[in-house]
C-alpha positions as CSV (number, residue, x, y, z in Angstrom):
1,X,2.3,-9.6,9.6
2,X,1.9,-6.1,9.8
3,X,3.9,-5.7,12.7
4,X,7.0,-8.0,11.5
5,X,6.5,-5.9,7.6
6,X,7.0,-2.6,9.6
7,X,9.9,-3.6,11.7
8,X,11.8,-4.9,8.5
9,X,10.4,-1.2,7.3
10,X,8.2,-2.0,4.5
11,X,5.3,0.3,4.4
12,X,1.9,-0.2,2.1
13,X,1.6,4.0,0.8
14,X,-2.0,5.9,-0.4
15,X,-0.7,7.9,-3.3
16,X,-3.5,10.1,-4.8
17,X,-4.5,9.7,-8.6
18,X,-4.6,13.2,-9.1
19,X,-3.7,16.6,-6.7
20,X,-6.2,19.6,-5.6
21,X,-9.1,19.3,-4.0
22,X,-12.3,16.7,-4.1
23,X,-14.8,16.5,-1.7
24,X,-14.6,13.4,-1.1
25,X,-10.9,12.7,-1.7
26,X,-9.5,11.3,-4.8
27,X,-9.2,8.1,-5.5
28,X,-5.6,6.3,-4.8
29,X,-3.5,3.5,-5.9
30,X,-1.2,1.6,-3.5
31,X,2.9,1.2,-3.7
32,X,5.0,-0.7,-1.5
33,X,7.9,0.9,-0.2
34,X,10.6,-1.8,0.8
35,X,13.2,0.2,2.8
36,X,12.9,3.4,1.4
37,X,14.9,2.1,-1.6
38,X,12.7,0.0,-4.1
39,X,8.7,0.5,-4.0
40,X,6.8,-1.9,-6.1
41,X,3.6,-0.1,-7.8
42,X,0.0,-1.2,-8.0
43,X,-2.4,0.0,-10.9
44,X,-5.6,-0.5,-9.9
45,X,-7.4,2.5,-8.4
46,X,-9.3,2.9,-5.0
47,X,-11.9,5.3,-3.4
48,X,-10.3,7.2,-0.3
49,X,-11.7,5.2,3.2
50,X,-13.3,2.4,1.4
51,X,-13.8,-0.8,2.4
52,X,-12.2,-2.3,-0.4
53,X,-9.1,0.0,0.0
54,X,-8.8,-1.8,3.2
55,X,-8.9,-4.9,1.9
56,X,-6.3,-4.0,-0.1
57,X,-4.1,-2.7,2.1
58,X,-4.4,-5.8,4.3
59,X,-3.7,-8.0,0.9
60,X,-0.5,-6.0,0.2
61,X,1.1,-6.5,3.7
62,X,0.3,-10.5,3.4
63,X,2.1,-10.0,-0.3
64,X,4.6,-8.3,1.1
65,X,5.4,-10.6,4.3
66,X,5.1,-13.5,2.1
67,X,7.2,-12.1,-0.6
68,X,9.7,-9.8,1.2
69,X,10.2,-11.3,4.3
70,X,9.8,-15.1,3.8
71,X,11.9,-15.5,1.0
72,X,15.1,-14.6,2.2
């Protein structure tokens, strides 16, 4: 899914909550770009290199196949 969601370039993006420096990183909230044109925002929040970020990540590529690339 990941594969076919990059080829049709649609990208799952990290974008930090807040800028500077953390120790640890900042947490980060997830957009979908869709072709550098549209990007569809999340708004829950995620610690950086979490497992659950991961999760995420994988969730929003399986949205995005689904919803982006199977509809047409």
């Amino acid at each position: 899914m990941m594969l076919a969601c990059w080829y049709e370039k649609i990208y799952v993006v990290q974008k930090p909550v807040a800028r500077g420096y953390k120790k640890k990183g900042h947490d980060v909230t997830l957009y979908i770009d869709y072709k550098g044109e549209n990007k569809i925002q999340g708004s829950k929040s995620y610690k950086q290199n979490s497992q659950e970020l991961e999760n995420a990540i994988k969730n929003a590529y399986i949205y995005a196949y689904k919803r982006l690339i199977l509809r047409r």
